[in-house]
N, C-alpha and C positions, 0 to 999 in steps of 0.2 A: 504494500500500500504506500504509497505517495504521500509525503504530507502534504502536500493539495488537499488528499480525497480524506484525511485522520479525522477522526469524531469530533464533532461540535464541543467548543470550550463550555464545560457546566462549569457551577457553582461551586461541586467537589474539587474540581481540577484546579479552581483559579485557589480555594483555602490552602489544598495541597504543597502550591507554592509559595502562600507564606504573602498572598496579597487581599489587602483588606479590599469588602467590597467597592470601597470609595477609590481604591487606589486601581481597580480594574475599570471604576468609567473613567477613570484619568487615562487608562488604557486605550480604551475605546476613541475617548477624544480625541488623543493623538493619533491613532491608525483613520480615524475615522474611518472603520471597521473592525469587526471581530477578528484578534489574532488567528494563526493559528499556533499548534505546540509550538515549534520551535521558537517563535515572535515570544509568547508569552513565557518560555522559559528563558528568553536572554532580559526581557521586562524582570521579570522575580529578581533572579544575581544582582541587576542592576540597582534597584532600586531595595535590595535587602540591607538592613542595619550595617554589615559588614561592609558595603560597597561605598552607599551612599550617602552614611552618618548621618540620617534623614533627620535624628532625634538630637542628634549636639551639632550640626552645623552652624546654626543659630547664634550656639553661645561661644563655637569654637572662632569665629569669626572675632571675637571680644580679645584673645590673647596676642601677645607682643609680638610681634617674629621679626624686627628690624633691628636691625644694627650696622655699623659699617667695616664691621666684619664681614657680615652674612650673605652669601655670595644666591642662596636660594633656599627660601623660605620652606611651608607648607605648602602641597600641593602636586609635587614632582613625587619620586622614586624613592629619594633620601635628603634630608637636611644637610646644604650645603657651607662651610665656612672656611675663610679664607685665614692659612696658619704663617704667611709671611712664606718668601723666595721664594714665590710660581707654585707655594703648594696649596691643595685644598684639602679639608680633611670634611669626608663625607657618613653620615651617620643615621642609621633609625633604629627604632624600636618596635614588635609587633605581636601581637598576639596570637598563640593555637593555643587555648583555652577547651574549648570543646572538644575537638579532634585530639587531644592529650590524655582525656578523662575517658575517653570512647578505646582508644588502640596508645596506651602513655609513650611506647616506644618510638612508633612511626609519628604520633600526632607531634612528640617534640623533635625529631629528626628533622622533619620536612618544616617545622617552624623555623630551626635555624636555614635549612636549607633557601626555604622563602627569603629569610632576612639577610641573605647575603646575597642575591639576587637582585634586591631592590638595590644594595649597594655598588657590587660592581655592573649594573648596568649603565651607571653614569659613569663608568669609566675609572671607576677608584679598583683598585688592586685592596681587597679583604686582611686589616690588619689583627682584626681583635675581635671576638663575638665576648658577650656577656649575657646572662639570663637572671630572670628576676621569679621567683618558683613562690608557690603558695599552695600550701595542702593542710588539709582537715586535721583531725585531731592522728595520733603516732599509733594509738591504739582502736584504730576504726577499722574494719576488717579488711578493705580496700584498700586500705593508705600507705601498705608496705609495696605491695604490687606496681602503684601507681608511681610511687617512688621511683622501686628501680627501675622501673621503665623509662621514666621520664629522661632521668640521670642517666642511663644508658644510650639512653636515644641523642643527647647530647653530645653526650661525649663521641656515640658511632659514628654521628656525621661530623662532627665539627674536626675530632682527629682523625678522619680521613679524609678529608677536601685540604688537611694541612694550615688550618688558619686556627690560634692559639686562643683557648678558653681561659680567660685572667681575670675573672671577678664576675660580680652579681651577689642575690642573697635569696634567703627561704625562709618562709615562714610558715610557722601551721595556727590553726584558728578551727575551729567546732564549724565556723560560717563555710569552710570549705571543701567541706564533707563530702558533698553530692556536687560539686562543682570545682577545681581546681584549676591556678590559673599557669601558666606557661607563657611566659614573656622572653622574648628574645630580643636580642639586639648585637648590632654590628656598625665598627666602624673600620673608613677605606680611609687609603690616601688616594688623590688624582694630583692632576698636573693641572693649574686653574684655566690654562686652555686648551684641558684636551678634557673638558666635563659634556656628557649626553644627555639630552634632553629627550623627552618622548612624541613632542607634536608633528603628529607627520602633517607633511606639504608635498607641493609640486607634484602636478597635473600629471598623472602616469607615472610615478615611479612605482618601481616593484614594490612588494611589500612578502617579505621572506620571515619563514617558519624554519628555528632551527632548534637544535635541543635530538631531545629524545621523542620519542614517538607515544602522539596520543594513546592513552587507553580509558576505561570505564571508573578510573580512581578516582573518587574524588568529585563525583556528581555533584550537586548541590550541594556543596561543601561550603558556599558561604551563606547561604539559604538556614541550614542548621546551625551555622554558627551565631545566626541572627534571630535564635528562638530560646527560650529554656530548656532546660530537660523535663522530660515526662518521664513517668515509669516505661521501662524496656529502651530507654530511646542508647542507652551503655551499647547493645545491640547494631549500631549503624555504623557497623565498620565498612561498608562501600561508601562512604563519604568521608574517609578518610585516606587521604592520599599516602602515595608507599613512595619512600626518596631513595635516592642511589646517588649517595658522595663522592663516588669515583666519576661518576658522569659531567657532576657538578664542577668536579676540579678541569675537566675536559672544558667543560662549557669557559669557566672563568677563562681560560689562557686563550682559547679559539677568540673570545669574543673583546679581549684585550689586544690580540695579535691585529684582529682587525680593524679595534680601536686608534691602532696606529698606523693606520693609513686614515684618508679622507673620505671612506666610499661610503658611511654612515648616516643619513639625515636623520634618521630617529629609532630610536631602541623604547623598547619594555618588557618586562618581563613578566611571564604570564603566572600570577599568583592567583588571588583570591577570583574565581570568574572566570580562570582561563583565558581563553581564545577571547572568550567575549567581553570580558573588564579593558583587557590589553587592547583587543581591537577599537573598543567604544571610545578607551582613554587616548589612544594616539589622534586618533580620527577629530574627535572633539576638540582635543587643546589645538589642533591645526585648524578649525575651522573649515574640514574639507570633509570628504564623502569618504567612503572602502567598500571595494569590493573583493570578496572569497568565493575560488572554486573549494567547494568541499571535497571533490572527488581528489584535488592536489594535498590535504592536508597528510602527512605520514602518522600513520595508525597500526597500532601493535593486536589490534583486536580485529576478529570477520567482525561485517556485517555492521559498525557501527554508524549512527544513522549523524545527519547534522547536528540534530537537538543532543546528540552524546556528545559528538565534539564539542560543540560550542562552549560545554558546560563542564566537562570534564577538568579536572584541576592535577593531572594526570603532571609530575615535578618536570625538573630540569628544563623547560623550556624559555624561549625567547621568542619574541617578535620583532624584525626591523621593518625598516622602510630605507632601501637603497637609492645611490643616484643611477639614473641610466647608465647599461653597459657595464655594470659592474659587480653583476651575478654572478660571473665566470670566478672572478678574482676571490669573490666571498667565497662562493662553494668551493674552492682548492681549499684552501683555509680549513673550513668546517669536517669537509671530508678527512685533511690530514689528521685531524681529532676524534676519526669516527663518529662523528655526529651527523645525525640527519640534517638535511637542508633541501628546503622547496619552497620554489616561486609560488606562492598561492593566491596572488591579487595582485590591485593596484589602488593608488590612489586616485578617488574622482573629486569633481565638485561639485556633485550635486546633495553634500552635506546626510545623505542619510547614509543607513550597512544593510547592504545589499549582500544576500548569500546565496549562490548558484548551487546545484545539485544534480547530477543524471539529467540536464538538460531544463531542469525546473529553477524559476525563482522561488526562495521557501524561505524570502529573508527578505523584507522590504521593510527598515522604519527609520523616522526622521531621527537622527541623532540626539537634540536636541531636547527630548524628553529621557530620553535616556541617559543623559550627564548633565547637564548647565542645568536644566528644566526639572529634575527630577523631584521627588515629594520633599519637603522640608518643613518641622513641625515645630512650631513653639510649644511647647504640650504643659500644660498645667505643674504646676510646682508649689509646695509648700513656701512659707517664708521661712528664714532660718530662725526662727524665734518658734514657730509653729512645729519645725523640725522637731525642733530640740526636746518640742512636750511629747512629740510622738516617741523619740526615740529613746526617754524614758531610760536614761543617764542618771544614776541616783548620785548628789550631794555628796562629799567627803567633806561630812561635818567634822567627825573625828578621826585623824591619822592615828592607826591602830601602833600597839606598840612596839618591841623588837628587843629580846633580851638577850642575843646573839648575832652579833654581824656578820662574823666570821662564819657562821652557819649558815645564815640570811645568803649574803657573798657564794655558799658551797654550793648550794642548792638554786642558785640562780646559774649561775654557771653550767649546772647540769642539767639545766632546763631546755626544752626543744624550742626555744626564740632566742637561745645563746650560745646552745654548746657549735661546738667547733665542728664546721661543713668537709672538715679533711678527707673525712672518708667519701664527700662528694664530690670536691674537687682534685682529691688527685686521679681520678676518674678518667680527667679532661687534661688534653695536651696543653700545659700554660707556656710553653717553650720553645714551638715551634714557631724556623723562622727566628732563631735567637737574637731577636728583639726586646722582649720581656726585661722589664728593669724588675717591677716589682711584683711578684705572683700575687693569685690570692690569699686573703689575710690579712690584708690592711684595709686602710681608710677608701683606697682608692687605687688601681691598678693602672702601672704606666709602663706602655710600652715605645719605644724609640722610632724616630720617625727613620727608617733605615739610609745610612749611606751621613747621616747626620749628625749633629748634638742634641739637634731638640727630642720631646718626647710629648706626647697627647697621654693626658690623663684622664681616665674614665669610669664612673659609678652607675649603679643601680641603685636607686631610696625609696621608699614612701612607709610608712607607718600606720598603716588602716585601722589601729584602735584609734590612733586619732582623729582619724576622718571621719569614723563613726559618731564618735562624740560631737565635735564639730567641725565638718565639712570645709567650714572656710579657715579656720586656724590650722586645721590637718592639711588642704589646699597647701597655706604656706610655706609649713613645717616639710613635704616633701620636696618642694624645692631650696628652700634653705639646709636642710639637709646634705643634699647632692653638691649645695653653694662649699658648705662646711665642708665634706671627705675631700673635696677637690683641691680647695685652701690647706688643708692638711698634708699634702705631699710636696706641697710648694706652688701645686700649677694655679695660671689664672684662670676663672673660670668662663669661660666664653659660649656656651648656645647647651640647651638643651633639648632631648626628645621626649615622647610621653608614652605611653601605653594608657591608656583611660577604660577602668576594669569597674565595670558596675552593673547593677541586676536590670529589671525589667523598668525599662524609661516611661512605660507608661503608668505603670503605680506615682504617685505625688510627693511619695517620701521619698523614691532614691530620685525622682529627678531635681528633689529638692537638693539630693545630696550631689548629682551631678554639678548644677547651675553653682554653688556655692564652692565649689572645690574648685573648679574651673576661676572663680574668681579671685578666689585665697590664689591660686597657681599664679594668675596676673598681676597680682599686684605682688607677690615676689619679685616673679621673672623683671617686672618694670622697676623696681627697688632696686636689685642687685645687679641691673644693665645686664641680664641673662637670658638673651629671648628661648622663644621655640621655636625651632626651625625645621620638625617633621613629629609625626606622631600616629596615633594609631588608637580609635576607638573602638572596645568590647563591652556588647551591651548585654541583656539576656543573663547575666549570669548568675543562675539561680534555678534550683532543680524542686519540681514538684515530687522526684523519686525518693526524697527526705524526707516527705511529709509536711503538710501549709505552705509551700512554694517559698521556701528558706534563699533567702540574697546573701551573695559573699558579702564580706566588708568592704566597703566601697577602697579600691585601689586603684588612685590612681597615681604611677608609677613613674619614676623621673628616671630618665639617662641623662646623666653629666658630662660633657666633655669639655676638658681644659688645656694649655697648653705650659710649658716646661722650654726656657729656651735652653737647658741645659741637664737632660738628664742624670745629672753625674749630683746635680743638686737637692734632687729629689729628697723628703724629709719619709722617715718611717714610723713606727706606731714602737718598736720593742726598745726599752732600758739598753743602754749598750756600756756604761762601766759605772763601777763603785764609786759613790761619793758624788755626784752629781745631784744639782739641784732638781727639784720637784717643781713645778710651778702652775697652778690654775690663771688658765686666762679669762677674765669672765665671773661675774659677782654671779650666786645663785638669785635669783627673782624672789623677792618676797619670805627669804629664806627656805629655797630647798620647794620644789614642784612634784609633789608625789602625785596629783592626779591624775589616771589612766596609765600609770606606771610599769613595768614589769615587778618590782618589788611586788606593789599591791594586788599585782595577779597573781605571780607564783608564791609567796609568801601568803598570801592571805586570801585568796582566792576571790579577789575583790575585781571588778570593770568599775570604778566610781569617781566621777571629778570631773571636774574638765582638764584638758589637755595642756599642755604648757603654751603660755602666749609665747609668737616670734616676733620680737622686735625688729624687723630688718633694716632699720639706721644700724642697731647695732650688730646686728648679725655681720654687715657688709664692710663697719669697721674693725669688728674684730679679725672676720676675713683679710682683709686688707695687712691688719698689724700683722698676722700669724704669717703671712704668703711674704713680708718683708724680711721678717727674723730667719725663716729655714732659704730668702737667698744671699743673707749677711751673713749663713753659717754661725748665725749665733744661738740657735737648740740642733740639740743631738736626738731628740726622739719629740714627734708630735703623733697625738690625736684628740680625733675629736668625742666631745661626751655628750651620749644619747640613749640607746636602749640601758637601763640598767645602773645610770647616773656614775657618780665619778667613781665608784667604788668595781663597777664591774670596767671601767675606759684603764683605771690602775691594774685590775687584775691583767688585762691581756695585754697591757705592757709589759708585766711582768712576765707573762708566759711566754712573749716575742720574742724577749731579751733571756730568759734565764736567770732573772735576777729578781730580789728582791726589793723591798723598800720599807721606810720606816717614816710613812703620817703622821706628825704631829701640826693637826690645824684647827685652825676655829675660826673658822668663816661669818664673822658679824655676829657670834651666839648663836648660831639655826643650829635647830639639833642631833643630835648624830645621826640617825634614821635619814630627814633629809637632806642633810649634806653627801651621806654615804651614798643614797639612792633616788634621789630626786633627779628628773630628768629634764630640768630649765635650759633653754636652748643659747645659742652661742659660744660655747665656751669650748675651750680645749685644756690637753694637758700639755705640757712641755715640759723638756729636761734641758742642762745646760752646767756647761762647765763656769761660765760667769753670769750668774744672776743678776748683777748692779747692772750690767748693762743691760739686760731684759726689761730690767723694773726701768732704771732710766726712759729708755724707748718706749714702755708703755706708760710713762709721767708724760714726755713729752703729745702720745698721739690721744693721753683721755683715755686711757683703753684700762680698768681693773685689772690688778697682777696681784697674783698674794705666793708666796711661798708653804707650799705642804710638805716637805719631807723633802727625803734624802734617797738616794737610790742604794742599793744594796742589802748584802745579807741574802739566806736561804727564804724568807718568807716576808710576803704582806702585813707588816702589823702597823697596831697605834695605839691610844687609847682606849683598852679594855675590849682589844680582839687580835687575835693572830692566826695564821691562817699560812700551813708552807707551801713555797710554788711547785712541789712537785704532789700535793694535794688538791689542787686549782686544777693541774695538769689534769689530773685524774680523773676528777669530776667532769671537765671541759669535753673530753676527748671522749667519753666515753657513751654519751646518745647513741649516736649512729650505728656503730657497732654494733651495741645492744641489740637497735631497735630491727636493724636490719641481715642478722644473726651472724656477724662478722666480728667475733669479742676475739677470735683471733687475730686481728688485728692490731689489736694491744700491745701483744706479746713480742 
């Protein structure tokens, strides 16, 4: 049968795909007439949560993306900036959330595999992947499965395509039970005039399919990504796509080799949507028409029909748009790499996607509705005062008490929001490409710009207990965060990306929580001169297989990148000798911030407070003071204090370094509890062989300095606690292991 003659579009067909009635006469409109299948399945991808942001374009429109750095904003492949001498350094972040929790191997495989695609398609050579992980509770009968999956699948692909895994983080949370998230991110270097753009032009150029050959992977894969889970829906592993690393590394170097010549007008690469995002997106930002034979696309499967191609999400692919005459030269090229390559179209101008078949048109629609034109919803929202009654945050009238630090301190450490990712990250190649200055484990991961001195510093942050509480002080706090690890290694911090992880946008309370995070994010990013310069929103995420249609903590997720004009100066997090000064930078707020704490949760099994306020005058001048000291070489060990307050920021210095220290401070009289464990934003630790000059410099800039101790000795002690670091050790290291039956590990 012909899609010509396929059955009339019902009412089940258009739910099927995930289109509201209203958004099918919008359909209608545009065709002015009834699609048929394949029409109305390139309409759904297109216009699905995943593609079209239909539900935060609105507000995403509101965030900074300018600077004169920023070489290309939102909108393109990957956020673009300019790192000085002709280089560019190119970066995003992205989501497989769903596709994680469904198949955790393949779903995080093919997420990194996506996120380095959208990078080197502009022409950047893949320096660095990072991932931002978030799972349910350690003892949910899933969560160990899903784990190593995830964690496998990372590391399968990322050390075998040869591009080096050097930071990110993981959290676990009850909210992510029936939904867990999987964020990836990757940054490239390019040459600032040899960067690819995706808008195809010019009347009749080819338009070439190369990569690996479609198959049936990965069907509506952004369709499901743009919905919840139902019970059974764990079940939909053909919608989840299968990657192949070794293909990928093929593809990278083919599509680089030909970067370096001129025969290129426009590149994309075929991620969420396939054929059909890549073709709709080139097509559109050129302002021009595309036409595809189907019967030209290379296909690994019989019998596959248009509506399979179009929609298949089927990895390793690409799409260009060549100049005349210069098919010959690309397909040498492609074929030297075993990759498929076919002329499947052209460019017209008659502005709509037009798709031939066995002699049939079975693809006629204007452009037009399907990218610029597409549904965009201001959708109802709580006010943040209204939030806040819903969300139902109880008061921390009274901070509970603590008759043991040193216990307090043991048992945080050995908590699954603290203990030590080692058994995760040595998983992952941090060293490939021997660039890596500093693995993971620190503040912030920097790897060297190769052939150079410089080096690009780069983080994963956000803190979703606090977003939960409130939305727009949590907003801040994740970008000041990412402001802070960056500051901490020395580099400056220059543009950031986002992954934007949150439940169902049409309930009132999370898009109360979306609208107010997205604002708390802006007026950081405008604070700290930090724009956003790509990103990536996931909505949906929230399973009715849990029981009452349970939302994750709202995450939204910041990538950091910063720049280092001399790797060599780079600051670290561990004690490095005896007899060195201690030093806080940064007064505690109000004495000591335990609201929404880690103390108060794992010590007391408490969620109650509010969240710590971020001052960003002061965040951005302490920033400022901290990123002058580590390049005056005047501290020997920085970090920054946050999850776990200054008592667990001391412990992992302590464990960095192998050494101890000896606290003696009294910070304004706050009390020991929250000085030890309060997590008041701005501040760092530092060490240093001459303190007068530290305090000096931070007399002259305004900036709070106070001296706490001394470094050295076998354990962490102070007043009325001690605790030895190879007890820290023990505790720290010992989660994973446990949880994931590898206690030989230890050993």
């Amino acid at each position: 049968m012909s899609v010509i003659e396929a059955p009339r579009i019902t009412p089940e067909i258009v739910a099927d795909h995930g289109l509201s009635p209203e958004e099918y006469t919008r359909v209608l409109q545009a065709l002015g007439r009834e699609p048929n299948l394949v029409e109305l399945g390139i309409f759904s991808v297109m216009w699905s949560e995943h593609c079209s942001y239909k539900s935060s374009r609105f507000h995403l429109k509101k965030l900074p993306t300018e600077a004169p750095w920023v070489i290309c904003g939102p909108g393109e492949n990957a956020g673009v900036i300019d790192i000085g001498d002709g280089q560019a350094a190119i970066f995003k972040m992205e989501s497989h959330n769903h596709p994680s929790y469904i198949e955790p191997y393949q779903g995080a495989a093919t997420g990194v595999g996506g996120i380095l695609r959208d990078v080197f398609t502009m022409g950047a050579r893949p320096i660095a992947n990072l991932n931002a992980l978030r799972f349910g509770r350690p003892d949910h009968p899933k969560m160990r499965h899903l784990i190593s999956g995830v964690v496998s699948g990372i590391g399968g692909y990322g050390n075998c395509v040869g591009v080096p895994t050097v930071g990110g983080e993981v959290n676990f949370d009850p909210a992510y039970d029936g939904n867990i998230l999987v964020n990836a991110m990757t940054v490239g270097i390019a040459q600032t005039d040899k960067i690819f753009y995706s808008a195809a032009t010019g009347l009749g150029n080819p338009i070439v399919y190369v990569g690996s050959k479609t198959g049936r992977d990965g069907i509506h894969g952004a369709t499901m990504a743009s919905a919840d889970f139902a019970e059974g829906d764990e079940d939909k592993r053909p919608t989840v796509q299968v990657g192949d690393p070794f293909t990928e590394k093929l593809l990278i170097e083919a599509c680089l080799e030909l970067m370096a010549t001129d025969a290129i007008v426009a590149i994309q690469d075929m991620g969420a949507a396939g054929l059909t995002s890549s073709s709709v997106e080139m097509a559109s930002k050129g302002g021009a028409g595309i036409r595809l034979d189907m019967n030209k696309v290379p296909c690994r499967e019989e019998g596959m029909t248009p509506y399979e191609m179009m929609l298949s999400e089927s990895q390793e692919r690409m799409l260009m748009v060549l100049k005349p005459g210069r098919e010959a030269e690309a397909e040498k090229i492609f074929r030297k790499w075993e990759l498929d390559f076919a002329v499947i179209g052209e460019v017209t101008d008659t502005g709509h996607m037009v798709l031939d078949w066995n002699g049939e048109t079975v693809c006629d629609i204007p452009l037009g509705p399907l990218a610029d034109d597409a549904p965009c919803y201001e959708r109802p929202h709580m006010s943040l005062d209204e939030y806040k009654v819903w969300a139902k945050v109880k008061p921390l009238d009274e901070v509970p008490e603590s008759t043991d630090i040193a216990a307090d301190l043991l048992k945080l450490m050995a908590s699954p929001n603290l203990a030590s990712r080692r058994w995760i990250w040595e998983q992952y190649d941090s060293q490939v490409g021997a660039d890596t200055v500093q693995r993971p484990g620190g503040d912030a991961a920097v790897v060297r710009v190769h052939g150079t001195n410089k080096a690009l510093a780069m983080t994963t942050d956000c803190t979703p207990r606090y977003v939960f509480a409130d939305p727009y002080e949590g907003g801040k706090q994740a970008v000041a965060e990412a402001y802070r690890n960056l500051c901490a290694v020395g580099a400056k911090p220059l543009a950031i990306t986002n992954c934007l992880n949150f439940g169902n946008p049409q309930r009132p309370e999370i898009m109360a929580q979306i609208v107010e995070a997205l604002r708390g994010m802006g007026d950081a990013c405008r604070a700290l001169d930090f724009p956003i310069v790509s990103g990536n929103v996931s909505l949906y995420n929230e399973s009715k297989a849990t029981g009452g249609g349970s939302a994750i903590l709202p995450t939204p997720a910041i990538g950091g990148v910063g720049l280092l004009d001399d790797w060599r100066q780079s600051a670290t997090v561990g004690f490095k000798r005896e007899g060195e000064i201690i030093l806080v930078i940064g007064a505690p707020d109000g004495g000591g911030q335990l609201g929404q704490s880690l103390w108060l949760s794992v010590i007391h099994g408490l969620k109650a407070g509010q969240p710590p306020i971020v001052d960003l005058e002061i965040e951005r001048s302490h920033g400022e003071f901290v990123r002058r000291l580590v390049e005056q070489g005047a501290v020997t060990a920085v970090h920054d204090i946050s999850d776990g307050g200054m008592a667990v920021a001391l412990a992992e210095m302590a464990l960095a370094g192998s050494l101890g220290a000896r606290i003696d401070a009294d910070l304004g009289g706050c009390g020991a509890v929250a000085m030890a464990f309060g997590e008041d934003q701005g501040r760092y630790v530092v060490t240093t062989s001459d303190p007068q000059r530290v305090i000096d410099a931070a007399g002259a800039a305004e900036v709070f300095v106070a001296s706490i101790g001394t470094v050295g000795g076998s354990a962490l002690e102070g007043q009325g606690f001690r605790v030895e670091v190879g007890d820290l050790r023990a505790a720290h290291e010992g989660f994973f292991p446990k949880l994931m039956g590898a206690d030989a590990a230890l050993a």
